[in-house]
mmCIF file of the C-alpha atoms, coordinates in Angstrom:
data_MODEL
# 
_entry.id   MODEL 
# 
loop_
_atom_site.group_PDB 
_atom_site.id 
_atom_site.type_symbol 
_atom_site.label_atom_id 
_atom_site.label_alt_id 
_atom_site.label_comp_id 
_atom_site.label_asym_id 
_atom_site.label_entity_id 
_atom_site.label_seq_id 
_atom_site.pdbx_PDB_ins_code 
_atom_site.Cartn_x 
_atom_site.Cartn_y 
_atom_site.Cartn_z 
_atom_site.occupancy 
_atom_site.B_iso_or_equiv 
_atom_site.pdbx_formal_charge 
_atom_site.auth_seq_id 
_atom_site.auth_comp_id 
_atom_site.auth_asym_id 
_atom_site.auth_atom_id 
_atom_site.pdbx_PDB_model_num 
ATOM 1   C CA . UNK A 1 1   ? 30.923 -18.401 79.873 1.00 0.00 ? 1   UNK A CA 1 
ATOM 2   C CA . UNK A 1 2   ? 28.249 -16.218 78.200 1.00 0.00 ? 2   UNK A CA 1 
ATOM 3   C CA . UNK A 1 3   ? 29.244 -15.596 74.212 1.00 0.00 ? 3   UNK A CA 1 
ATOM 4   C CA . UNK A 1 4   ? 32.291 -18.580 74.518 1.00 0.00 ? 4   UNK A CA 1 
ATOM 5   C CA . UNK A 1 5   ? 31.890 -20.033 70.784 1.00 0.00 ? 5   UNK A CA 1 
ATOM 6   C CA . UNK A 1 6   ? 31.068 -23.917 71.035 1.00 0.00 ? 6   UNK A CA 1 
ATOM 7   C CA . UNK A 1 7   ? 33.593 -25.091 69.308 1.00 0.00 ? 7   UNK A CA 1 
ATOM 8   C CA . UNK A 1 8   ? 37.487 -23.700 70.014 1.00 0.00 ? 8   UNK A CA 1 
ATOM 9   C CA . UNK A 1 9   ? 39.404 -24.107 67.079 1.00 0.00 ? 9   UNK A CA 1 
ATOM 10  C CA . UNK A 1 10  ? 42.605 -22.657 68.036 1.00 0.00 ? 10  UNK A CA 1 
ATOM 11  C CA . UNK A 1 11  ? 42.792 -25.961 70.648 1.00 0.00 ? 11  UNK A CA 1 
ATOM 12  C CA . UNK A 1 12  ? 42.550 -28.290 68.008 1.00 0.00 ? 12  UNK A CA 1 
ATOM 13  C CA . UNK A 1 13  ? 44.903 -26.723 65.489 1.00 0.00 ? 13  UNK A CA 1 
ATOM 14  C CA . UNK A 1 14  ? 46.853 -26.569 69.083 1.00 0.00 ? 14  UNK A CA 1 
ATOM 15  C CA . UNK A 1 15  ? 46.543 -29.891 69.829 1.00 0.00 ? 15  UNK A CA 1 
ATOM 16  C CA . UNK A 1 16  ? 46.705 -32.099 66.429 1.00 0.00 ? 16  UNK A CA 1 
ATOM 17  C CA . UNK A 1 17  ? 49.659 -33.858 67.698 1.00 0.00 ? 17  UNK A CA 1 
ATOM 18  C CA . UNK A 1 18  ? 48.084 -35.299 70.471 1.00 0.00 ? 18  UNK A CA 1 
ATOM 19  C CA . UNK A 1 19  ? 44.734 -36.144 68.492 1.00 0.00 ? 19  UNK A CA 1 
ATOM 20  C CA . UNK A 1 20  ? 46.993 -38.445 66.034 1.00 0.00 ? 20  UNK A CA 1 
ATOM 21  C CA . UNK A 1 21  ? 48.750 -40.134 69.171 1.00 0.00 ? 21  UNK A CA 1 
ATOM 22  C CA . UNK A 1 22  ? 44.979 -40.732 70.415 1.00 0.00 ? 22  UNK A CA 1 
ATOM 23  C CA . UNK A 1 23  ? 44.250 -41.909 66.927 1.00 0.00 ? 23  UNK A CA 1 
ATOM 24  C CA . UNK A 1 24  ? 46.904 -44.535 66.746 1.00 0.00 ? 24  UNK A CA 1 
ATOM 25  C CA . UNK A 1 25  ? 45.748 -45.559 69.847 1.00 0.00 ? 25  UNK A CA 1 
ATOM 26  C CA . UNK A 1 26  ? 42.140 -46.278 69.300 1.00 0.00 ? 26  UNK A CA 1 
ATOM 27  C CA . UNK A 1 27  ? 42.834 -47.999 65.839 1.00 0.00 ? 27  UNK A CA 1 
ATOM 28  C CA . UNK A 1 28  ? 45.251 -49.918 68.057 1.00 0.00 ? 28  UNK A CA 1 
ATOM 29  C CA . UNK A 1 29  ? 42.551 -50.789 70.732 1.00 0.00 ? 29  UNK A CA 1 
ATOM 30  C CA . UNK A 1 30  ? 40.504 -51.458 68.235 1.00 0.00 ? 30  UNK A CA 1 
ATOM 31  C CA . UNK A 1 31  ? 42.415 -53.802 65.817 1.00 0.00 ? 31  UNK A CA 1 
ATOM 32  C CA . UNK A 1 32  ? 43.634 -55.647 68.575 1.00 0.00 ? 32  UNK A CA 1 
ATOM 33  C CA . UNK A 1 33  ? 40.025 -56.626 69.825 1.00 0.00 ? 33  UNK A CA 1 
ATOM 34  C CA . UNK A 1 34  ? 38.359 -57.573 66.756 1.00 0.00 ? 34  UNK A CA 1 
ATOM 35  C CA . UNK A 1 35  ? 41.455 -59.646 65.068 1.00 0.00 ? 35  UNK A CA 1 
ATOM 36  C CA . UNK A 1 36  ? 42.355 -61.306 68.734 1.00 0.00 ? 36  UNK A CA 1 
ATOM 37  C CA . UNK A 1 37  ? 38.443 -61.950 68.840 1.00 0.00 ? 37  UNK A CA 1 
ATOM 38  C CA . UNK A 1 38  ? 38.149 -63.328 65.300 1.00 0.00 ? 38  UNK A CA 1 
ATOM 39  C CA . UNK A 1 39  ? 40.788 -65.971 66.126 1.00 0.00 ? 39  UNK A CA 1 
ATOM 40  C CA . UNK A 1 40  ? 39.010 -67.491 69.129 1.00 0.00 ? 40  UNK A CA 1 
ATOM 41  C CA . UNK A 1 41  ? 35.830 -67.008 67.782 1.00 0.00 ? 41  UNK A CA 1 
ATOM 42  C CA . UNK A 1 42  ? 36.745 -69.157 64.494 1.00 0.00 ? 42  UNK A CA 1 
ATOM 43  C CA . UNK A 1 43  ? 38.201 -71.795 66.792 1.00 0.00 ? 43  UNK A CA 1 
ATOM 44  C CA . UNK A 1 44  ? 35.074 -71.614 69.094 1.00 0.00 ? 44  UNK A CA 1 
ATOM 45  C CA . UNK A 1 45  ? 33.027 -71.932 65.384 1.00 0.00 ? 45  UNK A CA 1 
ATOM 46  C CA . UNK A 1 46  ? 34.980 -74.961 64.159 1.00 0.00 ? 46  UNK A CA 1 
ATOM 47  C CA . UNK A 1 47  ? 34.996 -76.672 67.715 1.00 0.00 ? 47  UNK A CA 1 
ATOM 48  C CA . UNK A 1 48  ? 31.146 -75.672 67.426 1.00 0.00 ? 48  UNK A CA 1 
ATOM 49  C CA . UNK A 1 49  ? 30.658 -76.890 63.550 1.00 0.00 ? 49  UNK A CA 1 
ATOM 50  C CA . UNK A 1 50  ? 31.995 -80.373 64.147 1.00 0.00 ? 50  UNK A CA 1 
ATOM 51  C CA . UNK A 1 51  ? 30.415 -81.139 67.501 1.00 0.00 ? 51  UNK A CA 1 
ATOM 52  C CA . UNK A 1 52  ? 26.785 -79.365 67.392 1.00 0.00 ? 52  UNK A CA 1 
ATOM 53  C CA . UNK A 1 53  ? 26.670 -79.850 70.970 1.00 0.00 ? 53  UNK A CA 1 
ATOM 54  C CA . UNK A 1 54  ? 28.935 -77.578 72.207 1.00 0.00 ? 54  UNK A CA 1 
ATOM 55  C CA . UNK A 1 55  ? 27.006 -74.883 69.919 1.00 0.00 ? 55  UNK A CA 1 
ATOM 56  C CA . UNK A 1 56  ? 24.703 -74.242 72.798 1.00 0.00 ? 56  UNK A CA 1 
ATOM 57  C CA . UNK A 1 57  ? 27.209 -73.678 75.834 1.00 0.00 ? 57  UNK A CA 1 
ATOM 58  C CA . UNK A 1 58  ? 30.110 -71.902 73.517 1.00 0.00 ? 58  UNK A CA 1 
ATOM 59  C CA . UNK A 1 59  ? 26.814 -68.503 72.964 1.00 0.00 ? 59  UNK A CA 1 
ATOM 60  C CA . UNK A 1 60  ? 25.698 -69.225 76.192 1.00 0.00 ? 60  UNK A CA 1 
ATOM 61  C CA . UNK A 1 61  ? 29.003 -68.593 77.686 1.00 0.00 ? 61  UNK A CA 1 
ATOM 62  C CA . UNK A 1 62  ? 29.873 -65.400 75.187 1.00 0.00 ? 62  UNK A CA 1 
ATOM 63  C CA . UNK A 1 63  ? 26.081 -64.239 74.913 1.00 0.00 ? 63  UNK A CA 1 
ATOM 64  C CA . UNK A 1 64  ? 27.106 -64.451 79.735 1.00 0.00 ? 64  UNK A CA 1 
ATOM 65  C CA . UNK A 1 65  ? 30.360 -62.557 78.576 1.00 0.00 ? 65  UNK A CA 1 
ATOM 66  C CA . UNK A 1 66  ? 28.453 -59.701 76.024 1.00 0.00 ? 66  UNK A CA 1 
ATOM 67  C CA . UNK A 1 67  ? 25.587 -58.989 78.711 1.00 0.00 ? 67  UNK A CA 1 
ATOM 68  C CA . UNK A 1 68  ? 28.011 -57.703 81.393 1.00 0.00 ? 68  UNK A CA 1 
ATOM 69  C CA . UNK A 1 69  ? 28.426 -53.617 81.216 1.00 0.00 ? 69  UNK A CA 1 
ATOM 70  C CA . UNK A 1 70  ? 31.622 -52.283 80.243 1.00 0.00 ? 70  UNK A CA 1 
ATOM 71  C CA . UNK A 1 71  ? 32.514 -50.601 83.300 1.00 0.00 ? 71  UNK A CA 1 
ATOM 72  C CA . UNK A 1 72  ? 31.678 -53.133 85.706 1.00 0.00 ? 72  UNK A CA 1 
ATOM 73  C CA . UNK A 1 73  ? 34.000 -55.497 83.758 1.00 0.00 ? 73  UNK A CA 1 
ATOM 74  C CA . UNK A 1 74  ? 36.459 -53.383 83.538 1.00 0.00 ? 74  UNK A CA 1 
ATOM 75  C CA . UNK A 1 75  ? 36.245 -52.709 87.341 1.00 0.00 ? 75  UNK A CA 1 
ATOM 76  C CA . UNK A 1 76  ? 36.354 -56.670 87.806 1.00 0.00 ? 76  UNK A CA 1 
ATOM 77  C CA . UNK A 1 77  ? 39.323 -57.113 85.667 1.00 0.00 ? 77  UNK A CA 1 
ATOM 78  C CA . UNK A 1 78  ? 41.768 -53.880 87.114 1.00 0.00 ? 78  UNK A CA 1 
ATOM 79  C CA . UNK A 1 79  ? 42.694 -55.991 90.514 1.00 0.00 ? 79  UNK A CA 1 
ATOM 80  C CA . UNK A 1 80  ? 43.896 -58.711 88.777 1.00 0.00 ? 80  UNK A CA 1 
ATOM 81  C CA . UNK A 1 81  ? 45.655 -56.802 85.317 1.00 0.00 ? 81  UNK A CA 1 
ATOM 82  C CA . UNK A 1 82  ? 45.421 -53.492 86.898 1.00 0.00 ? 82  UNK A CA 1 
ATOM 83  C CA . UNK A 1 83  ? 45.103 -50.496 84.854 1.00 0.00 ? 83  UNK A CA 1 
ATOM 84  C CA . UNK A 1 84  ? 46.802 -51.807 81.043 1.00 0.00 ? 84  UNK A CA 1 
ATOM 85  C CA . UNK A 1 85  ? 46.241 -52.231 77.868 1.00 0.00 ? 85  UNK A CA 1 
ATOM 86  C CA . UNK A 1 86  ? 45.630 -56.120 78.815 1.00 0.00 ? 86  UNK A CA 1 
ATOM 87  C CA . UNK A 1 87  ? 42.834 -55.276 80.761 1.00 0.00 ? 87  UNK A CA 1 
ATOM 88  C CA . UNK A 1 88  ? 40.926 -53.017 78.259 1.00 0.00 ? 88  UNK A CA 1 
ATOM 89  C CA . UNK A 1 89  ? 41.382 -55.961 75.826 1.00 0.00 ? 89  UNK A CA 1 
ATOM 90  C CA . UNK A 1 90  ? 40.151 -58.642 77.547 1.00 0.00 ? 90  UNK A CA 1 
ATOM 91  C CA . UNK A 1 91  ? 37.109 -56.343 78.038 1.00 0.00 ? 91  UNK A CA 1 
ATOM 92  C CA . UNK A 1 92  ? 37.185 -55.474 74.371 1.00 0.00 ? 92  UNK A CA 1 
ATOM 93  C CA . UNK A 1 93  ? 37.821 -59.008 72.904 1.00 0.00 ? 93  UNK A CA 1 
ATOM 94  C CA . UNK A 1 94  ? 34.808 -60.728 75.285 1.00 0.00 ? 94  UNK A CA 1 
ATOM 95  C CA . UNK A 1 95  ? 32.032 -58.228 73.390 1.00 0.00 ? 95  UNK A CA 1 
ATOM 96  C CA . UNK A 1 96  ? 32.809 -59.505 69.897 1.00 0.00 ? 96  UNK A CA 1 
ATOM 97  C CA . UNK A 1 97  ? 32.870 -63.592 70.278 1.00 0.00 ? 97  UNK A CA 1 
ATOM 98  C CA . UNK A 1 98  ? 29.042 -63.395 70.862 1.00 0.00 ? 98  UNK A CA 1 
ATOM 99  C CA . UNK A 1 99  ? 28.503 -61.817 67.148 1.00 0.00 ? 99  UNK A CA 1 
ATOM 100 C CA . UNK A 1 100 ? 31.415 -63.433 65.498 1.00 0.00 ? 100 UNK A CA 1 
ATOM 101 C CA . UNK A 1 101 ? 30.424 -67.033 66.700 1.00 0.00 ? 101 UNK A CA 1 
ATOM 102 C CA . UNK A 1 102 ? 26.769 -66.806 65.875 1.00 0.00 ? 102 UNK A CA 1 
ATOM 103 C CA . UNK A 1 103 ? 28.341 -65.019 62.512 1.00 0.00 ? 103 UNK A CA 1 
ATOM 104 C CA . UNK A 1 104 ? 30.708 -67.650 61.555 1.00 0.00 ? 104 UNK A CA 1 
ATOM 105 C CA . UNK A 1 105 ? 28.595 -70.731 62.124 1.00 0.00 ? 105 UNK A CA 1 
ATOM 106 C CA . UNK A 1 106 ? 25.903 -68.962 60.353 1.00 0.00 ? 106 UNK A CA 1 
ATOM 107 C CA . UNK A 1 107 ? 27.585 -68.285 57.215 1.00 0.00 ? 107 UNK A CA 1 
ATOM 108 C CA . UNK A 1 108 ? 28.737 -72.389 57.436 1.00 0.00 ? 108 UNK A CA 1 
ATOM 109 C CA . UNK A 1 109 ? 25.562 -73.285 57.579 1.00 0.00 ? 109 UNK A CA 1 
ATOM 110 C CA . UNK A 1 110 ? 24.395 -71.365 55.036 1.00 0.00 ? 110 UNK A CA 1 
ATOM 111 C CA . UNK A 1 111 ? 26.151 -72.937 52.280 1.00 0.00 ? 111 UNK A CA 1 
ATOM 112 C CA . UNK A 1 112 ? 23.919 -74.903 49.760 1.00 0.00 ? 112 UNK A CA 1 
ATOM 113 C CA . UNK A 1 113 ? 23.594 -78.883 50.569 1.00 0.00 ? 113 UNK A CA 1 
ATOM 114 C CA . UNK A 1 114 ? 24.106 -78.909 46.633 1.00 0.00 ? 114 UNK A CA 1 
ATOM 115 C CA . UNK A 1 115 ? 27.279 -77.151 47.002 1.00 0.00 ? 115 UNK A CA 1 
ATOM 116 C CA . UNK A 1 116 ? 28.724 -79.888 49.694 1.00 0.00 ? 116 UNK A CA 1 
ATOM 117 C CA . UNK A 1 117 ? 27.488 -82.558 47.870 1.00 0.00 ? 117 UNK A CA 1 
ATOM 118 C CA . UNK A 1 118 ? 29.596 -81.679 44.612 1.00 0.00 ? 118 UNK A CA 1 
ATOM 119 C CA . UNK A 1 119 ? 32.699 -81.129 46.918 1.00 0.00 ? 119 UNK A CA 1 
ATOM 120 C CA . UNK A 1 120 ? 32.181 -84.493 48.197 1.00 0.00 ? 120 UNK A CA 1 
ATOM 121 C CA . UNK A 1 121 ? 31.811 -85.845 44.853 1.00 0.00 ? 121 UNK A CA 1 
ATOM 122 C CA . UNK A 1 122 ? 35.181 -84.463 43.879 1.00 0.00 ? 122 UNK A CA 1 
ATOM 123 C CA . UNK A 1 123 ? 36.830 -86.051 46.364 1.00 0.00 ? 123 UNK A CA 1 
ATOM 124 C CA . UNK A 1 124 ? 37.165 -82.783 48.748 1.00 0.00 ? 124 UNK A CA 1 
ATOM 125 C CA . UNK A 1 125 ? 38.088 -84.116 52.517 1.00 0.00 ? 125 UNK A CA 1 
ATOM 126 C CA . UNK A 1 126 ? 35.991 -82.231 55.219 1.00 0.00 ? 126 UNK A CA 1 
ATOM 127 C CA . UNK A 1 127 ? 38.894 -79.512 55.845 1.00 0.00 ? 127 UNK A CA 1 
ATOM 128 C CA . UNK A 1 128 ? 39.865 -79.203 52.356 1.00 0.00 ? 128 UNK A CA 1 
ATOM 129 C CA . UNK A 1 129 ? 35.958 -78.562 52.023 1.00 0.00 ? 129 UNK A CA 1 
ATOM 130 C CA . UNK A 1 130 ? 35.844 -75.959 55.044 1.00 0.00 ? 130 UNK A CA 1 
ATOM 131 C CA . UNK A 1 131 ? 38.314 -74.020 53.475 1.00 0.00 ? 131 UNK A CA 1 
ATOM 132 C CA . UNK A 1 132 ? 38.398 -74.019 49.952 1.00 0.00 ? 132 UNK A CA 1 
ATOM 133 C CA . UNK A 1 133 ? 34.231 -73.671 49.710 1.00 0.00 ? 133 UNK A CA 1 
ATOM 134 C CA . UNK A 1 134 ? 32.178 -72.947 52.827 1.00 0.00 ? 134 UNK A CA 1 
ATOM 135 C CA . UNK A 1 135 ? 34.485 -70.200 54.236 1.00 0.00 ? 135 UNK A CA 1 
ATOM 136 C CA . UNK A 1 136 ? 34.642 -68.500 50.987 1.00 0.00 ? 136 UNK A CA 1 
ATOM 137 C CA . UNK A 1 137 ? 31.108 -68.944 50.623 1.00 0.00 ? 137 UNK A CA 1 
ATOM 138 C CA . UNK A 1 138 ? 30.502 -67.697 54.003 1.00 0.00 ? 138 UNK A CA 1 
ATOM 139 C CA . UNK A 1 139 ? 32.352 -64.931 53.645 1.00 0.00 ? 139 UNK A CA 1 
ATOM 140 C CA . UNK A 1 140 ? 29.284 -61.838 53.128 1.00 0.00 ? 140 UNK A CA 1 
ATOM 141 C CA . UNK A 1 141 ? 27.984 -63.540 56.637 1.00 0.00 ? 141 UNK A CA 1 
ATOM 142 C CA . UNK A 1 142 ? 31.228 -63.254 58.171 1.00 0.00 ? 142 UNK A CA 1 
ATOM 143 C CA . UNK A 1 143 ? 32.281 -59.972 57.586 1.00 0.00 ? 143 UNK A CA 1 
ATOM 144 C CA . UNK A 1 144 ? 28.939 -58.772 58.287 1.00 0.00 ? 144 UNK A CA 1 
ATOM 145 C CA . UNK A 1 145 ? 29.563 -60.036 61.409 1.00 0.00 ? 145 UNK A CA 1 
ATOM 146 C CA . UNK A 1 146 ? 33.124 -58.539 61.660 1.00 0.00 ? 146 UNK A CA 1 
ATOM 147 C CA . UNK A 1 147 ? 31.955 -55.189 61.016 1.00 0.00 ? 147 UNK A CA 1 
ATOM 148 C CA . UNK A 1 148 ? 29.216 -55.368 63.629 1.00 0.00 ? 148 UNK A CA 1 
ATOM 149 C CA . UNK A 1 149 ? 31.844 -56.467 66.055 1.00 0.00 ? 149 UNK A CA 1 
ATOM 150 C CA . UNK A 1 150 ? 34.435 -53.584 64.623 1.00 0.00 ? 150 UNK A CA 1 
ATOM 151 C CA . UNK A 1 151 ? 31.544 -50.300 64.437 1.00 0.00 ? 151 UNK A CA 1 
ATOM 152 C CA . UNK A 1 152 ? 30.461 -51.805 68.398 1.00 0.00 ? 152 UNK A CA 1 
ATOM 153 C CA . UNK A 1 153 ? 34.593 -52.108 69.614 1.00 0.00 ? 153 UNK A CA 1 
ATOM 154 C CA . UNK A 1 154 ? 35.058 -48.426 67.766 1.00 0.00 ? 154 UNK A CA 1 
ATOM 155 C CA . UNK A 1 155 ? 32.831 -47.486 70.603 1.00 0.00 ? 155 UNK A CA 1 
ATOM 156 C CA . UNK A 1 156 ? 33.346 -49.366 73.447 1.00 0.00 ? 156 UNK A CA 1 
ATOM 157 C CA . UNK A 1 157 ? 36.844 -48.308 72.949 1.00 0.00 ? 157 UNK A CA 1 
ATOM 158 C CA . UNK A 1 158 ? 36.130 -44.971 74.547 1.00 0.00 ? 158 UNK A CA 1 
ATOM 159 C CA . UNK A 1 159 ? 34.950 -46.431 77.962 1.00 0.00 ? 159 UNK A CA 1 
ATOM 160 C CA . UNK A 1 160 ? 38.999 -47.593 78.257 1.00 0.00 ? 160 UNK A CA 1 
ATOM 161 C CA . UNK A 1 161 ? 39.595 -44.271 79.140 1.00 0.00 ? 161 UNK A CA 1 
ATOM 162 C CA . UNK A 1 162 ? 38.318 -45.385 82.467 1.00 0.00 ? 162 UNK A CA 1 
ATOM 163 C CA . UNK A 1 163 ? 41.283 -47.476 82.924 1.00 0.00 ? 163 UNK A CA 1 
ATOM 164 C CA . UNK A 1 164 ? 44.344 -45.071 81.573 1.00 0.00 ? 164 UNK A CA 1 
ATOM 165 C CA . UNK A 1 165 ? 43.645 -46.276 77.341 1.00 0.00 ? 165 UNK A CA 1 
ATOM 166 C CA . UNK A 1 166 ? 40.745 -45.124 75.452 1.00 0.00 ? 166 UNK A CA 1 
ATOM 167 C CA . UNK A 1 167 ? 41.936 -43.406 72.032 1.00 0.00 ? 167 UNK A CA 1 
ATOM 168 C CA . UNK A 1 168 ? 39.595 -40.566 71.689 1.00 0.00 ? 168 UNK A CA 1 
ATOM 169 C CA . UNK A 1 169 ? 37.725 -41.503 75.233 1.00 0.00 ? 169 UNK A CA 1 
ATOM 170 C CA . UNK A 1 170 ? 40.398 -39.330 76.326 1.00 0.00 ? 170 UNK A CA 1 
ATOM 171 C CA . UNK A 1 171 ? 38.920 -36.131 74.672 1.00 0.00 ? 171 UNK A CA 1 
ATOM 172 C CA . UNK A 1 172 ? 35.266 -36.945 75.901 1.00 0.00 ? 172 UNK A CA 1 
ATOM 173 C CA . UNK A 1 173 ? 36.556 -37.566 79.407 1.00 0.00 ? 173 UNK A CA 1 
ATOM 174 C CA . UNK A 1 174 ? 38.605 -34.584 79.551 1.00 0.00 ? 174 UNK A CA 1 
ATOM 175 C CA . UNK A 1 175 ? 35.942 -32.464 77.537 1.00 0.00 ? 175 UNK A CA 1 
ATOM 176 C CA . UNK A 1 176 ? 32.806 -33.677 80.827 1.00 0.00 ? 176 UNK A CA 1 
ATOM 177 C CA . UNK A 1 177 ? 35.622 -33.598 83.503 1.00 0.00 ? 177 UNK A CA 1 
ATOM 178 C CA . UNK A 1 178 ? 36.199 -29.316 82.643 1.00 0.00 ? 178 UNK A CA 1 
ATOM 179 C CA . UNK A 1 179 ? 32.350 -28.950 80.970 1.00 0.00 ? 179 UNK A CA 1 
ATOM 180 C CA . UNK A 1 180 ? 34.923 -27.688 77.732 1.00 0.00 ? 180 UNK A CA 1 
ATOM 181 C CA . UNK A 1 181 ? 32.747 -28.491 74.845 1.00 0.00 ? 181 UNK A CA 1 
ATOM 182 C CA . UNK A 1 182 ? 35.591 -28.744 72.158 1.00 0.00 ? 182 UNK A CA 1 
ATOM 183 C CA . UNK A 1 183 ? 37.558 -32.318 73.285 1.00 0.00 ? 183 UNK A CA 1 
ATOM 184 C CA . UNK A 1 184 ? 34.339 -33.750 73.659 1.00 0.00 ? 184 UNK A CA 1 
ATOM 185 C CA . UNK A 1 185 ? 33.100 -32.764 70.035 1.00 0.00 ? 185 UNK A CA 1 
ATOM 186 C CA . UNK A 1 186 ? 36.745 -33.940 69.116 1.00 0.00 ? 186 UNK A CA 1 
ATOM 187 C CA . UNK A 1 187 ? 36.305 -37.451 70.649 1.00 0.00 ? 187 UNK A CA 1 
ATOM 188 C CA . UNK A 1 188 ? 32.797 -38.079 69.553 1.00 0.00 ? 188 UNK A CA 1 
ATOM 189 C CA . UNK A 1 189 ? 32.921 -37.247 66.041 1.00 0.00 ? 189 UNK A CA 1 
ATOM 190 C CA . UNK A 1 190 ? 36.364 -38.418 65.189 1.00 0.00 ? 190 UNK A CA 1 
ATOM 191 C CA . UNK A 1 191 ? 34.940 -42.110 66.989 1.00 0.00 ? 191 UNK A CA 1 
ATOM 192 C CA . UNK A 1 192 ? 31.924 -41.910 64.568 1.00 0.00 ? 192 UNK A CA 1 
ATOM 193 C CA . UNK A 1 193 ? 34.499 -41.120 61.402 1.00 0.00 ? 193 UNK A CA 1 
ATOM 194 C CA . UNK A 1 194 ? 36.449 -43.544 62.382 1.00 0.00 ? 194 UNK A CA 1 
ATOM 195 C CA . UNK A 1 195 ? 33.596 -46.572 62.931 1.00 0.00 ? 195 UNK A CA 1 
ATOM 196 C CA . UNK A 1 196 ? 32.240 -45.116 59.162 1.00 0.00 ? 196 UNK A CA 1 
ATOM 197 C CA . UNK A 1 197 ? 35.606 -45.750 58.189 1.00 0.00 ? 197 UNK A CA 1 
ATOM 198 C CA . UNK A 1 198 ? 36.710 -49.144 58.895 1.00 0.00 ? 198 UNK A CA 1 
ATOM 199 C CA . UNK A 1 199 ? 32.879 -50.351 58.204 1.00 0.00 ? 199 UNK A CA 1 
ATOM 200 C CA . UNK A 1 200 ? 33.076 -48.692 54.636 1.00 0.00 ? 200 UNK A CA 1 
ATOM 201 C CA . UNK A 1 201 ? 36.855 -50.716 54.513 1.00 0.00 ? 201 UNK A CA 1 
ATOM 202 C CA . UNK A 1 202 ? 35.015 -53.975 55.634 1.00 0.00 ? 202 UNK A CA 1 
ATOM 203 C CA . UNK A 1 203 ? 32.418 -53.615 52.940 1.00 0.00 ? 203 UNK A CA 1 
ATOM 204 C CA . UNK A 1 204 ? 35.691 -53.021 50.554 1.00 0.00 ? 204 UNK A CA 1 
ATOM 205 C CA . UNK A 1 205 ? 37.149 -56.363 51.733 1.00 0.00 ? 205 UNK A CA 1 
ATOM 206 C CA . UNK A 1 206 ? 34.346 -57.915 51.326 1.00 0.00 ? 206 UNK A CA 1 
ATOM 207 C CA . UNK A 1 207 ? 33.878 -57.143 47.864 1.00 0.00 ? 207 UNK A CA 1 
ATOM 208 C CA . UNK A 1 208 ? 37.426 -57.830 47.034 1.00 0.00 ? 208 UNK A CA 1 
ATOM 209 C CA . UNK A 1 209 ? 36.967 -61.771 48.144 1.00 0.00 ? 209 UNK A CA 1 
ATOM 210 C CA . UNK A 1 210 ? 33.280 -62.262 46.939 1.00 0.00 ? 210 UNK A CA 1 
ATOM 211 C CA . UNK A 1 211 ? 33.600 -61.278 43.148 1.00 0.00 ? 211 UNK A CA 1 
ATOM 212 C CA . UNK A 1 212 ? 31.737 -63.794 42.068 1.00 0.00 ? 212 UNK A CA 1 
ATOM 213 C CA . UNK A 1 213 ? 28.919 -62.078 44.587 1.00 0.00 ? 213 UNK A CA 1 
ATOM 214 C CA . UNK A 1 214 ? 29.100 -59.115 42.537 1.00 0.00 ? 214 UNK A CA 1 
ATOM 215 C CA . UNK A 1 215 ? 28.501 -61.107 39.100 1.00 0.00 ? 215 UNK A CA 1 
ATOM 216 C CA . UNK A 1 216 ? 25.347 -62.653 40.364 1.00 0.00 ? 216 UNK A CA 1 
ATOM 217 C CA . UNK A 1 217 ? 24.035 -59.575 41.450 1.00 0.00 ? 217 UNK A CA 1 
ATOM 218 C CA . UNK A 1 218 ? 24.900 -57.961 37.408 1.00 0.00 ? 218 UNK A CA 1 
# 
């Protein structure tokens, strides 16, 4: 309508209820992806680590998982999970093993052959090893891929609203479904705050467990 302003902000001071519900929901969605991802990706990394053969089929098989679009997996998924949360995070949690993998083994690999080589003269067994020195070490590489994995779920999130979930998808599907700009505005800049947020947290976390990162770079 001719003279309607763009944004209505009587509906969102009308509707700030619902937008925390939707919120809750997409940092649910979200958290749920990337930490249920993390998990199987670090097993798929060690499995990968200590047999270098399996390297090759374990990126082939998530790089087959990443390359499928959203909605058609989704719509592949609903007749056997129907329309649930379990659906949208099987969806969710296939997009981030790709990054995470390639992330974790990566950061492994990047540890010094100097470094290992001390370890091993101090007597450090190969797990003792992983996880006392080459995780740690790894760490910059690893989140880097975590936040990649979190910033891409943020989004993908809002194609759930396909299925019945979607956090703020819900405000950009109701905001195209009436052509009413102001739940669309809603939905798309709260999921950019939001992705801004949790990568600025990641980069926070980060710093927290590589100090000694920080006292190189001084």
């Amino acid at each position: 309508m001719t003279g309607e302003p763009f944004i209505r902000w009587s509906w969102i001071a009308g509707h700030l209820g619902d937008i925390w519900m939707r919120t809750l929901q997409h940092l649910e969605l979200t958290g749920l992806a990337v930490g249920i991802g993390f998990v199987i990706a670090m097993a798929l990394s060690l499995v990968a680590l200590r047999r270098r053969v399996s390297y090759t089929p374990i990126t082939w098989f998530a790089g087959v998982l990443y390359t499928i679009p959203s909605i058609a997996l989704f719509a592949l998924l609903v007749p056997a999970t129907g329309l649930s949360t379990t659906t949208a995070e099987i969806g969710l949690v296939s997009y981030t093993l790709l990054v995470l993998v390639r992330n974790i083994v990566a950061g492994v690999d990047g540890v010094p052959a100097s470094v290992r080589d001390a370890a091993v003269a101090m007597g450090y067994r190969r797990w003792r090893m992983l996880l006392e020195i080459e995780l740690p070490l790894a760490a910059p590489v690893i989140i880097a891929g975590l936040r990649i994995a979190t910033v891409s779920t943020v989004g993908l999130v809002t194609i759930t609203a396909l299925i019945g979930e979607g956090g703020y998808g819900y405000f950009i599907d109701d905001g195209l479904r009436r052509f009413f700009n102001t739940p669309l505005f809603v939905g798309a800049v709260l999921s950019v705050a939001l992705a801004v947020a949790l990568d600025v947290a990641l980069v926070a976390v980060e710093r927290a467990l590589t100090p000694w990162a920080r006292r190189r770079a001084a």
